[in-house]
DOBAPA-556579 format. One line per 8 residues: their letters; for each residue x, y, z of C-alpha. Coordinates in steps of 0.25 Angstrom, whole numbers. Layout:
BEGIN
A	X/Y/Z  ...
***
This chain:
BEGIN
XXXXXXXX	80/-117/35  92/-116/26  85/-105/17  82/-97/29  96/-98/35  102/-93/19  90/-81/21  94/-76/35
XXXXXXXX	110/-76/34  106/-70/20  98/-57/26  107/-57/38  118/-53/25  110/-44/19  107/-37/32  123/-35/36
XXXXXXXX	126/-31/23  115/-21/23  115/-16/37  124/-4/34  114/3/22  103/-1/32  108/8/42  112/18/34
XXXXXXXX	97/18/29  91/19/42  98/33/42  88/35/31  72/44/36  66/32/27  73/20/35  76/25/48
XXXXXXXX	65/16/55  62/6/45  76/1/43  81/1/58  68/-7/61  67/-17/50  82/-19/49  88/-17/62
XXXXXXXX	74/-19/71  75/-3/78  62/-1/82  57/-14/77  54/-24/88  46/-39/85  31/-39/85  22/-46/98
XXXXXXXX	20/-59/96  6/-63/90  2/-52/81  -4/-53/67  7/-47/60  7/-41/46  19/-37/38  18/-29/26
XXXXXXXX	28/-21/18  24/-6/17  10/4/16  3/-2/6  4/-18/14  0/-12/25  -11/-3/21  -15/-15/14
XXXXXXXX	-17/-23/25  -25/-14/34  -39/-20/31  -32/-33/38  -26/-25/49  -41/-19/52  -44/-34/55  -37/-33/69
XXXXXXXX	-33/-26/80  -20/-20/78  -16/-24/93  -14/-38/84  -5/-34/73  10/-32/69  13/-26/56  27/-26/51
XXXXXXXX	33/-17/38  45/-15/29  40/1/24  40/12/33  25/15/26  21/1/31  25/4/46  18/18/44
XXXXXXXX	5/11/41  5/0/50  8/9/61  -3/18/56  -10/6/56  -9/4/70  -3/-8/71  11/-13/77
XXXXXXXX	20/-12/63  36/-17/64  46/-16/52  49/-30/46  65/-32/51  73/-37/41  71/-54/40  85/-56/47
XXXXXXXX	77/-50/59  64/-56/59  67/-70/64  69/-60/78  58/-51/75  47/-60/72  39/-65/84  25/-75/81
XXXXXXXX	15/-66/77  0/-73/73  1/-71/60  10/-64/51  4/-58/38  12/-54/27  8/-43/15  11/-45/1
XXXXXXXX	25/-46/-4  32/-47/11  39/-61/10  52/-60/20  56/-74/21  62/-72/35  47/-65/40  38/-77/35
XXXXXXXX	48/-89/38  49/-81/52  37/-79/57  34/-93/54  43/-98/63  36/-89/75  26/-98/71  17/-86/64
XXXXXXXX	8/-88/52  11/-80/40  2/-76/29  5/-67/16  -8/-59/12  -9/-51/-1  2/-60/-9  3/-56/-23
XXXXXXXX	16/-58/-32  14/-49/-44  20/-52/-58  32/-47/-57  34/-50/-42  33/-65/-47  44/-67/-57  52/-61/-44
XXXXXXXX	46/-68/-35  48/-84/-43  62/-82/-43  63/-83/-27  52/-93/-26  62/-102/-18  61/-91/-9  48/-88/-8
XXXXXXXX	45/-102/-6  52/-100/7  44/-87/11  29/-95/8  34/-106/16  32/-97/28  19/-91/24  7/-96/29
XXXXXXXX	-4/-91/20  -5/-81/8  -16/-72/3  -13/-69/-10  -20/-58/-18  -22/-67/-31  -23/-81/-38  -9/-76/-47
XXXXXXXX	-3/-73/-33  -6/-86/-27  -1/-93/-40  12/-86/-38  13/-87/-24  11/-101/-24  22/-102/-35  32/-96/-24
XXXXXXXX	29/-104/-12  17/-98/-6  6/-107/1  -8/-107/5  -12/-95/-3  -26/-87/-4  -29/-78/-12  -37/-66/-7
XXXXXXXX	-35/-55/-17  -28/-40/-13  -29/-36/0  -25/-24/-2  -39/-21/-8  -46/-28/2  -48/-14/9  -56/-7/-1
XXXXXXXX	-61/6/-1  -74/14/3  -84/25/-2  -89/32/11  -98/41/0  -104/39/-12  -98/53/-21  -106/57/-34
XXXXXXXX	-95/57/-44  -96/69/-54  -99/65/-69  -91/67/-81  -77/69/-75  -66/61/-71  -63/61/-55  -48/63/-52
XXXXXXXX	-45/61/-38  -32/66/-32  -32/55/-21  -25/56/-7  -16/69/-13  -4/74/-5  6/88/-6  9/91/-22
XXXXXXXX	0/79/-27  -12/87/-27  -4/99/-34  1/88/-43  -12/83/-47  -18/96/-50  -7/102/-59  -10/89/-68
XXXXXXXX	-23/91/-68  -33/97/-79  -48/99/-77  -52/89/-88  -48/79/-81  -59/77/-72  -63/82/-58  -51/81/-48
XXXXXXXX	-53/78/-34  -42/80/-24  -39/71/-11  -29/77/-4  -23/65/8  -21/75/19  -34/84/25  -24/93/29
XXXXXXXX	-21/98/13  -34/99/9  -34/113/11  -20/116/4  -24/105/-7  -37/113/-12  -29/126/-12  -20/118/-22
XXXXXXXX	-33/117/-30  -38/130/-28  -24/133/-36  -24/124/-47  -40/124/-51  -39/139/-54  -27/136/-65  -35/123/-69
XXXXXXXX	-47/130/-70  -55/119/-60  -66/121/-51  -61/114/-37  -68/112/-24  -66/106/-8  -74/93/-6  -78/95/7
XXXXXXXX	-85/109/3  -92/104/-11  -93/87/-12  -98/90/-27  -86/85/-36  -90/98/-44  -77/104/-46  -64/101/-54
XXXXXXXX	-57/98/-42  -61/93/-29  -52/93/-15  -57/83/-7  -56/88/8  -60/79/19  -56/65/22  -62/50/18
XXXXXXXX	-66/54/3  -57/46/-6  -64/32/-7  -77/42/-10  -68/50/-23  -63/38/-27  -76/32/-29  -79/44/-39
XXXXXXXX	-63/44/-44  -61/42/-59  -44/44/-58  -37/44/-46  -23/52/-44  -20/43/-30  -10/52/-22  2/49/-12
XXXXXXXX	10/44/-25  15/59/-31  25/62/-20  36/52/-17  34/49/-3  18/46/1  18/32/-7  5/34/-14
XXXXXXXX	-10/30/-9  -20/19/-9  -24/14/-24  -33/5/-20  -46/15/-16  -44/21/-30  -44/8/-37  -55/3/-29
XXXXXXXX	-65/14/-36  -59/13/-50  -52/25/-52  -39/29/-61  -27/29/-52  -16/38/-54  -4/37/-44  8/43/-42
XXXXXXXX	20/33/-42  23/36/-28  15/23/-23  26/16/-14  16/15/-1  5/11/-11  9/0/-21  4/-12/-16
XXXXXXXX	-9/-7/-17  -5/-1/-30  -4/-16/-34  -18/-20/-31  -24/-10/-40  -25/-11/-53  -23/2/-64  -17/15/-58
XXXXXXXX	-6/24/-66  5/27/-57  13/42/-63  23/49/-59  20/64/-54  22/71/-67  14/62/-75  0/66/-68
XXXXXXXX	-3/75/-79  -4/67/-90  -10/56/-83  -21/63/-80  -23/67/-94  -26/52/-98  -34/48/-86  -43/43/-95
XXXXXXXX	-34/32/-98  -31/27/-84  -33/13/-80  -44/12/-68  -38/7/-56  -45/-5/-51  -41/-15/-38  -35/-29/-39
XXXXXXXX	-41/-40/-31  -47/-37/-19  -41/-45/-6  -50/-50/4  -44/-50/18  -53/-59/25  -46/-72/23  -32/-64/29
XXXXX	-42/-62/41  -46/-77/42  -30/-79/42  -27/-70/53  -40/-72/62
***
């Protein structure tokens, strides 16, 4: 009771004393809704009692989670976020999506909900020790505590030993993780591998891959990437297959190519009029193919990372089927699921060239432990 009172007053402090640079955020296109609703609860009202509330951090936790969502109606869940890209995908989702307030607030905000599930690295003391008392069950799925995180982490133990006491169960994504979570306070722990990679991907169609060459898909390209790509590009490199993420740029994306084949001497071609793979560089125009060309992928150049405000795109389909990832280093939305995967290159925009000259040296990207969401399920049901 003592260490709660200390915490409160504490944020109540920080809170005062920051108010002015809050507000004159808020002014900001960036914080002009999260910082009134997590902060000064515009907008932002409790959730209905009862629900099967997640809360996750930002785009990739949420993303993550979506094969557990599938598992209910969304008339039954709350989800709360701290990133404007997490509400986005919660909303887009479908389902009822809050901003987390700031802990001085939750004690008012949190009503008794079913059960509230927790993503990764969200440990607010205020939300676990709160939602306990509404008499809530609290569970932590995809608990992981990387190396460097863990030296950090050891020198709060008391404090974490505070957070654990609140939470419930945890599903932790390895044996290491568990050892170390133990280590801080944590209790009744399972592990059940990365969840993240429970969600794997599918070939709709089985594509003949052409011999003798090296497959470089451009993958989910938007505005300059493709342009980017191609002016690093060389013909013996391998065959080039474009993606584009938007059906509406397929037309100006294979004039682009029209462009640059006839300086690079390429033959090129539009997938939806010739399927064959037989030429230099092929525009892949119509939608639900990218599981089917990664499957025949060699090296992957994964989009969304080379301009500065998308974020990046999904590794996890690409290091499913094996293939050489090269990203930009514009991965904000997409780093957690970076973690889960193993060998990718990340480069900045003007190193592209070179890379590609020594894409025979690239590591293969492959997947970490793949999660099994089932026991999460046994939880909630």
């Amino acid at each position: 009771m003592v260490f709660t009172i200390i915490y409160y007053i504490t944020a109540i402090l920080l809170y005062i004393v920051a108010i002015p640079f809050l507000i004159y955020k808020s002014f900001s296109q960036k914080y002009k809704i999260a910082i009134p609703a997590k902060f000064f609860l515009q907008n932002n009202p409790p959730f209905q009692e009862n629900k099967i509330w997640f809360h996750c951090c930002s785009f990739g936790e949420v993303r993550a989670i979506k094969p557990l969502l599938d598992k209910f109606d969304t008339n039954d869940l709350v989800l709360s976020v701290i990133t404007d890209t997490g509400y986005a995908q919660g909303r887009d989702f479908g389902i009822e999506t809050r901003y987390l307030p700031f802990e001085i607030f939750l004690p008012f905000w949190i009503r008794k909900q079913k059960v509230l599930v927790v993503v990764e690295a969200e440990l607010w003391y205020m939300l676990f020790l709160v939602a306990k008392l509404k008499r809530t069950k609290t569970i932590l799925i995809n608990a992981r505590i990387s190396d460097s995180s863990y030296h950090k982490y050891k020198k709060f133990s008391f404090f974490y030993k505070y957070i654990f006491s609140n939470i419930d169960k945890v599903y932790a994504q390895n044996d290491i993780d568990k050892e170390r979570l133990e280590s801080l306070g944590a209790k009744n722990i399972e592990v059940i591998g990365n969840i993240k990679l429970a969600n794997l991907p599918k070939v709709t169609k089985e594509l003949i891959k052409p011999s003798n060459t090296t497959i470089i898909t451009v993958a989910s390209s938007h505005e300059s990437e493709e342009e980017l790509v191609l002016k690093a590009y060389q013909k013996e490199y391998g065959k080039l297959i474009i993606v584009p993420r938007h059906p509406q740029r397929f037309d100006d994306v294979y004039n682009l190519i029209s462009k640059y084949s006839k300086n690079l001497g390429c033959s090129y071609s539009r997938y939806s009029i010739d399927n064959s793979f037989d030429s230099d560089i092929v525009l892949i125009d119509c939608m639900g193919e990218l599981n089917n060309i990664y499957s025949i992928s060699d090296v992957v150049i994964l989009c969304g990372s080379f301009v500065t405000h998308l974020g990046g795109h999904n590794p996890i389909e690409p290091a499913f089927f094996g293939c050489k990832i090269i990203s930009g280093e514009h991965i904000f939305n997409q780093k957690s699921l970076f973690e889960s995967i193993n060998g990718y290159t990340l480069i900045k925009n003007d190193e592209l060239e070179n890379i590609l000259k020594q894409i025979d040296n690239l590591p293969k990207s492959s997947l970490g432990t793949i999660g099994d969401i089932q026991p999460i399920l046994d939880e909630l049901y």
